[in-house]
DRENDO-1510 file (C-alpha; in Angstrom, 1 decimal, always signed):
<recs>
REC; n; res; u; v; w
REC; 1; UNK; -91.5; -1.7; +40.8 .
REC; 2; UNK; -88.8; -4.1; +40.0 .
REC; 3; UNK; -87.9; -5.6; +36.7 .
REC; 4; UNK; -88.1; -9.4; +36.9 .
REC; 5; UNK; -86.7; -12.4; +34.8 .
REC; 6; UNK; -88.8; -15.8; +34.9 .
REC; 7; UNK; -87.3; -18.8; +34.0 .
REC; 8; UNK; -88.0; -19.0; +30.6 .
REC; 9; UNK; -86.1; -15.7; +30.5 .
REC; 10; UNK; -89.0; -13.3; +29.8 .
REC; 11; UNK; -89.6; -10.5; +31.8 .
REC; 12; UNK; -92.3; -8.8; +34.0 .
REC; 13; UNK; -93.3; -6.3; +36.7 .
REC; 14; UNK; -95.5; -6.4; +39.4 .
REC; 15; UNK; -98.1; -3.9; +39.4 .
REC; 16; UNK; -98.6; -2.3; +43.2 .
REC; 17; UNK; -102.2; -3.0; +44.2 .
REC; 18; UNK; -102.8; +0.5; +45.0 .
REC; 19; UNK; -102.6; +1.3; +40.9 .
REC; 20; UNK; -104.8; -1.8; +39.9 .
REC; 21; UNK; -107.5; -0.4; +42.8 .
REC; 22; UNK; -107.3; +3.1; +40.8 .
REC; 23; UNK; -108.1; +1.9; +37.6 .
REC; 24; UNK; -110.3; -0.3; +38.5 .
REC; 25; UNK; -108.8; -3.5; +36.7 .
REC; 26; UNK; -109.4; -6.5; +38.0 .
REC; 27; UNK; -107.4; -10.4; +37.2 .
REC; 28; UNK; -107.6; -11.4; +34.0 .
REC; 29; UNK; -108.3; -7.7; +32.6 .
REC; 30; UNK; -106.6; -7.6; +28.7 .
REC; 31; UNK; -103.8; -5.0; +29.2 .
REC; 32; UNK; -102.3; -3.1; +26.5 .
REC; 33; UNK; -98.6; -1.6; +26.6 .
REC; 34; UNK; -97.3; +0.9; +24.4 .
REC; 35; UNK; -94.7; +3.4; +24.1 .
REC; 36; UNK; -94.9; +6.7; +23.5 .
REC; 37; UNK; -93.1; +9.6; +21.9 .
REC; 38; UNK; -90.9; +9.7; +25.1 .
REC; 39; UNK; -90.2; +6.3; +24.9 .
REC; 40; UNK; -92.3; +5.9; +28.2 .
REC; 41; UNK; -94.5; +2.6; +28.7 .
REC; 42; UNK; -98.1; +3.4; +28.5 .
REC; 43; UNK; -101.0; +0.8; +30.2 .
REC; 44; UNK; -104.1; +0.8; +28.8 .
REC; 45; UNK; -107.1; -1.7; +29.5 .
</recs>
């Protein structure tokens, strides 16, 4: 995955479709980030 900038200079990553299939998600799903005691990004639904 790359990092991306948009032109109101916020970022965001693409999620490959072959993670959304695994989890099941589907557009419009409410995803949670956090970080954990790693300092790792953790998605959550």
């Amino acid at each position: 995955m790359k990092l991306q900038q948009m032109k109101n200079r916020q970022f965001f990553v693409t999620l490959p479709n072959q993670i959304v299939r695994a989890k099941e998600w589907k557009k419009g799903d409410d995803i949670k980030i956090e970080i954990d005691q790693k300092g790792n990004l953790v998605l959550k639904k």
